[in-house]
MDTraj code that builds the backbone (N, CA, C; nanometers):
import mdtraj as md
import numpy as np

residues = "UNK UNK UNK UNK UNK UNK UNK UNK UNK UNK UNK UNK UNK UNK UNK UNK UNK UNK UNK UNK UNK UNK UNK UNK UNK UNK UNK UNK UNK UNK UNK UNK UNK UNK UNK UNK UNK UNK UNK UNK UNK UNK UNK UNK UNK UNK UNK UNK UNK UNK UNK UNK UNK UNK UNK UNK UNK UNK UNK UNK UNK UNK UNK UNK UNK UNK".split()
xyz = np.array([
    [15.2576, -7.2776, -0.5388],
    [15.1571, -7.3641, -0.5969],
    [15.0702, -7.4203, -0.4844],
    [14.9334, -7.3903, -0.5107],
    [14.8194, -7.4924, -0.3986],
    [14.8472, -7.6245, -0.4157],
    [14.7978, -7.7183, -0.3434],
    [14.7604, -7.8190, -0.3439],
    [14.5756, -7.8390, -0.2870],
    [14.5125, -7.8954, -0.4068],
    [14.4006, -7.8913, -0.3558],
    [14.3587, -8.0398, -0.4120],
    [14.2306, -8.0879, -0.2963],
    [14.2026, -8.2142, -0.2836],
    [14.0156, -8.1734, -0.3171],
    [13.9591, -8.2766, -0.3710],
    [13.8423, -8.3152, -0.3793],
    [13.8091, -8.4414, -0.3214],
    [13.6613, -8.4278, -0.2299],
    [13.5383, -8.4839, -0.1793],
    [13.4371, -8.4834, -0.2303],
    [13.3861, -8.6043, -0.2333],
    [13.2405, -8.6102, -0.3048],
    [13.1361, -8.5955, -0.1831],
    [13.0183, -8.5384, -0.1398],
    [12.9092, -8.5465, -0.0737],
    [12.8108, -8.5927, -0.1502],
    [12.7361, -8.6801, -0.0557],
    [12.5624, -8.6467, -0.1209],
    [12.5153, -8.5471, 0.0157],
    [12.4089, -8.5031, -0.0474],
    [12.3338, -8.4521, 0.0248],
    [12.1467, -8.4283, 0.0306],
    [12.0635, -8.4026, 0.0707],
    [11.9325, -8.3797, 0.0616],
    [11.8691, -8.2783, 0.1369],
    [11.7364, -8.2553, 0.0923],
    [11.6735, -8.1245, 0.1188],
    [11.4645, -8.1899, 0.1386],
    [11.4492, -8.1067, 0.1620],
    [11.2486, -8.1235, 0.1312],
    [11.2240, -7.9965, 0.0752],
    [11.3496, -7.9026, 0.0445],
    [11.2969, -7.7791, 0.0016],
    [11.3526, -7.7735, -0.1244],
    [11.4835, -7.8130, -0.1630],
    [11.5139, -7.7926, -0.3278],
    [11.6357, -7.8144, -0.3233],
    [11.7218, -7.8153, -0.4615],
    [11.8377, -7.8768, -0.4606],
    [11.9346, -7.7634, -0.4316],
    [11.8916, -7.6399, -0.4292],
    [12.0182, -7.5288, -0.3963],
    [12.0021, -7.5375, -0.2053],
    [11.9376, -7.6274, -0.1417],
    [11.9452, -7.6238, -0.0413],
    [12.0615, -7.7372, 0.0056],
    [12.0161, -7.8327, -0.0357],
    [12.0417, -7.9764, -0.0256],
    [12.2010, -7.9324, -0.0775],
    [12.2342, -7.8166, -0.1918],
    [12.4049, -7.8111, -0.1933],
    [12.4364, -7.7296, -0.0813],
    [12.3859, -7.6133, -0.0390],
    [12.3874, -7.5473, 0.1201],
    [12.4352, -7.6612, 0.1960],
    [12.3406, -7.7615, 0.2519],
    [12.3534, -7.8667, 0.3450],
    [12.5129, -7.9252, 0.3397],
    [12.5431, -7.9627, 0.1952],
    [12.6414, -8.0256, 0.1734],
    [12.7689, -7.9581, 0.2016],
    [12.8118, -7.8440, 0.1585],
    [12.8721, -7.7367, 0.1808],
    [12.8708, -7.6772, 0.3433],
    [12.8332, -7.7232, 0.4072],
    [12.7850, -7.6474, 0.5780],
    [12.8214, -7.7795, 0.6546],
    [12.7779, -7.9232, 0.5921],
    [12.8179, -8.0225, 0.7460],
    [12.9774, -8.0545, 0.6529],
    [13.0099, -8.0172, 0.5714],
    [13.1749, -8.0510, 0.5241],
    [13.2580, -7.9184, 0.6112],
    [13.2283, -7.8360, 0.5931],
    [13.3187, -7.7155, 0.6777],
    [13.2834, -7.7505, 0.8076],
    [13.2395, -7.8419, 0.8722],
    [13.2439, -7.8948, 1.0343],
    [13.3786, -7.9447, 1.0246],
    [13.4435, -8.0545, 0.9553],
    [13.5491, -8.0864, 0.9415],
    [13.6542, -8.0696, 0.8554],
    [13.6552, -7.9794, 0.7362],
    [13.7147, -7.9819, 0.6285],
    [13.7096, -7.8039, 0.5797],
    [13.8507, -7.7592, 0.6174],
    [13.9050, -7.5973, 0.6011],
    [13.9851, -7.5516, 0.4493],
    [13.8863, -7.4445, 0.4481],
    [14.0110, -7.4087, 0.3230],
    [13.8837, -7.4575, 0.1876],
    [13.7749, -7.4461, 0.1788],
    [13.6524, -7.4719, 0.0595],
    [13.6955, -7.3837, 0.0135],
    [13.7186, -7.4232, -0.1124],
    [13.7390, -7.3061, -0.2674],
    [13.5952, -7.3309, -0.3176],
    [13.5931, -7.4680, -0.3694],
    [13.4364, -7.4624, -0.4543],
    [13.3553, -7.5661, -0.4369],
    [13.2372, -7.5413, -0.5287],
    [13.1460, -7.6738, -0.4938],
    [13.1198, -7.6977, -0.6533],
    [13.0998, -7.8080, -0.6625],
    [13.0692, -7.8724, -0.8340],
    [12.9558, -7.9653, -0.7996],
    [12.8186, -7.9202, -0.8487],
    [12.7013, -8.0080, -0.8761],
    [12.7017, -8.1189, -0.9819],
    [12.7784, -8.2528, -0.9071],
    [12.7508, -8.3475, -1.0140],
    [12.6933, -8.3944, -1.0436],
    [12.5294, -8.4149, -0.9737],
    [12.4076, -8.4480, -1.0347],
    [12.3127, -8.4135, -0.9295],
    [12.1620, -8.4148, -1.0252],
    [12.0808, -8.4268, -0.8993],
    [11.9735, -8.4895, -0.9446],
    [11.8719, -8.5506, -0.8085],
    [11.7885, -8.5973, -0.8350],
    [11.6689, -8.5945, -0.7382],
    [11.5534, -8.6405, -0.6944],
    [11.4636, -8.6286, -0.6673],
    [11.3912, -8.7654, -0.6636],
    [11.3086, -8.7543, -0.4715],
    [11.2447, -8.9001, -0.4855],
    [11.1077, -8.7894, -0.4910],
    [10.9569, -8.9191, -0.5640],
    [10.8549, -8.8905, -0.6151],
    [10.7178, -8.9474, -0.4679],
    [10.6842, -8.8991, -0.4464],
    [10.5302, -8.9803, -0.3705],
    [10.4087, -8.8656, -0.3900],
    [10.3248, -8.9588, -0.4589],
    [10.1933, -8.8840, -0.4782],
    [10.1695, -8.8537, -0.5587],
    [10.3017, -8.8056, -0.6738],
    [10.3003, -8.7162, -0.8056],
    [10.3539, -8.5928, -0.7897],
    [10.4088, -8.5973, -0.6552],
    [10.5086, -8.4610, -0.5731],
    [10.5941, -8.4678, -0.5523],
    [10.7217, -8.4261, -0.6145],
    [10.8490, -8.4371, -0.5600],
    [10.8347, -8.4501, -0.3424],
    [10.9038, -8.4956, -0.3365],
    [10.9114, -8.5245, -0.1645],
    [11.0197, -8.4913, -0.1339],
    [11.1691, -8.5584, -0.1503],
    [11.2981, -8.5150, -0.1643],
    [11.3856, -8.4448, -0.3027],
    [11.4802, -8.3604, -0.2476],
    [11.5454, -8.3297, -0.3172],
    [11.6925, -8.3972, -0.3364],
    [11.7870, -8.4557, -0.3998],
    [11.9423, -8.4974, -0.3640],
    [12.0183, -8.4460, -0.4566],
    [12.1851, -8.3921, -0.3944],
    [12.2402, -8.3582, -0.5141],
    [12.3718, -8.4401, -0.4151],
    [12.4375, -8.4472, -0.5634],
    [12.5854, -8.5482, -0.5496],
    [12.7061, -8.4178, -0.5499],
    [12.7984, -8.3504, -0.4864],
    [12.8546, -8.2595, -0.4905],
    [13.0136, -8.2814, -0.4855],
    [13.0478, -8.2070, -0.5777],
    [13.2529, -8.2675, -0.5310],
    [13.2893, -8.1113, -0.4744],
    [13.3645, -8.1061, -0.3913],
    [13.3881, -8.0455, -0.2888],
    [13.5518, -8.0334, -0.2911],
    [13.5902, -7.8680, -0.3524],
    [13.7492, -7.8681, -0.3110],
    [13.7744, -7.8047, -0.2682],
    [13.8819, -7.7961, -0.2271],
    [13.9533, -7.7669, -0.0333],
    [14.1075, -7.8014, -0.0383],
    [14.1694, -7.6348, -0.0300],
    [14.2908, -7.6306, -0.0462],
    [14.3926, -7.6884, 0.0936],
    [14.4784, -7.7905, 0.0646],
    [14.5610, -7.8710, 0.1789],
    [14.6489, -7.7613, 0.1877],
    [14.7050, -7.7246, 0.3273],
    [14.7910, -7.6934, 0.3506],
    [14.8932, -7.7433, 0.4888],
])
top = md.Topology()
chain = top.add_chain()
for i, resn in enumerate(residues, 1):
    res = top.add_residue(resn, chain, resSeq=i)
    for name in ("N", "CA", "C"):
        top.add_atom(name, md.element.get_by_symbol(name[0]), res)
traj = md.Trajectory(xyz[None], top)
């Protein structure tokens, strides 16, 4: 039997939210071995001008302990 643990990230982008989960997913494997998956728990977006500017997504992050 695994044992697997979940992390929440935020993360952000200026290019879009499948980046901004990239990001999230890439500075967690600096410290954290063994990523099975990623779960998009929300996302959102700041506004200036009438243009999206940022992208953010909230991500839970699991990662088998061994």
């Amino acid at each position: 039997m695994a044992v697997l643990k979940v992390i929440e990230i935020l993360a952000n982008s200026d290019t879009g939210w499948e980046d901004a989960a990239k990001k999230a997913v890439s500075e967690a494997s600096k410290s954290v071995k063994n990523i099975k998956s990623v779960y998009i728990n929300e996302q959102s977006a700041t506004v200036e001008d009438g243009k999206i500017k940022n992208y953010r997504v909230n991500v839970k992050i699991t990662f088998e302990v061994k």
